[in-house]
matplotlib code that plots the C-alpha trace (Angstrom):
import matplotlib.pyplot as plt

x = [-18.4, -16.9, -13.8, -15.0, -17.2, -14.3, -12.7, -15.6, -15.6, -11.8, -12.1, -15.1, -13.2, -10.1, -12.3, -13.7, -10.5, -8.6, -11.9, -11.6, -7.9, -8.4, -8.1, -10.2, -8.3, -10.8, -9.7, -11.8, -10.9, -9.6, -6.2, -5.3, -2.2, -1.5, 1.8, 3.1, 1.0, 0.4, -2.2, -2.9, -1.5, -0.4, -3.5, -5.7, -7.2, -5.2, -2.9, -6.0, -9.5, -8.9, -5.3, -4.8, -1.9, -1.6, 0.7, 3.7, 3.8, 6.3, 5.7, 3.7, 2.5, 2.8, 2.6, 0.2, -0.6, -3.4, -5.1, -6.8, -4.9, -1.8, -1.1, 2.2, 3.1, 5.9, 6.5, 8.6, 10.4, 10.1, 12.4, 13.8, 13.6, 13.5, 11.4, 8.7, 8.8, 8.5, 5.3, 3.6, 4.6, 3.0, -0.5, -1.0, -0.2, -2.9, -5.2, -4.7, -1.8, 0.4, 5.1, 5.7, 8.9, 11.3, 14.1, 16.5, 18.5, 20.7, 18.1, 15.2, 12.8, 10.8, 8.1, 5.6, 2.0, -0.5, -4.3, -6.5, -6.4, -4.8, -1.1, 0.3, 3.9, 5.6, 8.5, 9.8, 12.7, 15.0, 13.6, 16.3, 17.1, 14.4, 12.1, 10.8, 8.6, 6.3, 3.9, 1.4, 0.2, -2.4, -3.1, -6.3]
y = [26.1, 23.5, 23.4, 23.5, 20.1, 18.6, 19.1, 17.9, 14.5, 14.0, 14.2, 12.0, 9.6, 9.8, 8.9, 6.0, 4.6, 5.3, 3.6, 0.5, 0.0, 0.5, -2.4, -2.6, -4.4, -5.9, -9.1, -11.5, -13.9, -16.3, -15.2, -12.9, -13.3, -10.7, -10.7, -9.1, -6.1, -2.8, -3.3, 0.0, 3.6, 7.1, 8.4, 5.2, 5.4, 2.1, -0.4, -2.6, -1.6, -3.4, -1.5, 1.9, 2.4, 4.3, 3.8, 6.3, 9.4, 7.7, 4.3, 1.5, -2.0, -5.2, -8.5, -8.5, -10.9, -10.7, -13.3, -13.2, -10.8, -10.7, -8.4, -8.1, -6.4, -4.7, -1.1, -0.6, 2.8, 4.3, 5.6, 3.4, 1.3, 4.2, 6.3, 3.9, 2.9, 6.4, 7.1, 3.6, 4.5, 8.1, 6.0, 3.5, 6.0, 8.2, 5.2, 4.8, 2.5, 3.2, 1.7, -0.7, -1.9, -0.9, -3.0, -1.0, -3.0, -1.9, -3.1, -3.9, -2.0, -4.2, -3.0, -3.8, -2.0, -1.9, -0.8, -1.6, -5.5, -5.9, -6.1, -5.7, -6.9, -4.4, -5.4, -3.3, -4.8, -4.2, -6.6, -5.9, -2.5, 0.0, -2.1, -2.4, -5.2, -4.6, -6.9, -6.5, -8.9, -8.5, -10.5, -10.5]
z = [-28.6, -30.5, -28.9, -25.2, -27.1, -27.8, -24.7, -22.6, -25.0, -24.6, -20.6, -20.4, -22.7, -20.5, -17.4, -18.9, -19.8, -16.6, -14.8, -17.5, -16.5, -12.6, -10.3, -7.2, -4.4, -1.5, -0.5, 2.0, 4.2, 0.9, 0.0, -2.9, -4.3, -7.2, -9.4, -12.7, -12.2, -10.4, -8.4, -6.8, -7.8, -6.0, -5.2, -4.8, -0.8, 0.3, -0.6, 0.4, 2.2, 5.4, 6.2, 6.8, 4.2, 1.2, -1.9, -1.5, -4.7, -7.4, -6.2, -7.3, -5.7, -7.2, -5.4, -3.5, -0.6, 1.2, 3.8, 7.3, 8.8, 7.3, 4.5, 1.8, -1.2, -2.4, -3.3, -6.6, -7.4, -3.4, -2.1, 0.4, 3.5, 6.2, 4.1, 3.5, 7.1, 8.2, 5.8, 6.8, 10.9, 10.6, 8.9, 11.5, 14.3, 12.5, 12.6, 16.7, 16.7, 19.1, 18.8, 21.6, 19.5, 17.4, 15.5, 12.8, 10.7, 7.7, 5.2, 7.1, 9.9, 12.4, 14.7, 17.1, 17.6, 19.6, 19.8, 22.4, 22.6, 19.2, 18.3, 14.5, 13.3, 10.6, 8.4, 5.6, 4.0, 1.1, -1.9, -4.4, -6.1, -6.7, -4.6, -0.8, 1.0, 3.2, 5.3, 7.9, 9.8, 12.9, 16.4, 17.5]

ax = plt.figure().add_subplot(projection="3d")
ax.plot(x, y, z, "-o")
ax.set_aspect("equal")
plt.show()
């Protein structure tokens, strides 16, 4: 009985300190601009509440820009251009966006989508070792 106790303490403990060192990320239309810090982990629903991408398992964000509709951060410790491109392709075309153009470079991916009326620009570039930028950015 005790020891089930303890273990019931120790988890609820846990949860309050992973819930005092969470971030919540929901920008509005004033910019956010985030730096020295992760901002969201593996696991957390989105990178940010207005986009539909998700942080990539043993990667972090940090540097996060966020206004209107434009949207940047960088991933640290993913694993590469063409694999972070690929994850954040399969999530928009999930979310209804549909390639119109695709640009392949040796250390950067370009593309165009579209949905309906809107259009959305998507760059993920090399930043450095260990570390990939992405941004967003939509036309209404």
């Amino acid at each position: 009985m005790m020891r089930s106790l303890r273990t019931v303490l120790t988890a609820v403990a846990a949860t309050a300190l992973l819930s005092a060192c969470t971030v919540t990320f929901t920008p509005g239309d004033v910019g956010v601009n985030v730096r020295a810090g992760v901002v969201a982990t593996v696991g957390s629903p989105r990178v940010d509440a207005r986009w539909p991408v998700t942080v990539p398992p043993g990667a972090r964000v940090a540097d996060v820009q966020a206004r209107g509709d434009r949207l940047r951060y960088d991933l640290i410790g993913s694993a590469g251009v063409r694999a972070v491109y690929d994850r954040l392709h399969a999530e928009l075309a999930a979310a209804g966006w549909r390639r119109t153009d695709l640009d392949v470079k040796r250390r950067e991916i370009e593309a165009d989508y579209r949905r309906g009326g809107l259009e959305l620009e998507a760059e993920v570039a090399e930043r450095g070792r260990d570390r990939v930028r992405v941004t967003l950015e939509r036309d209404d």
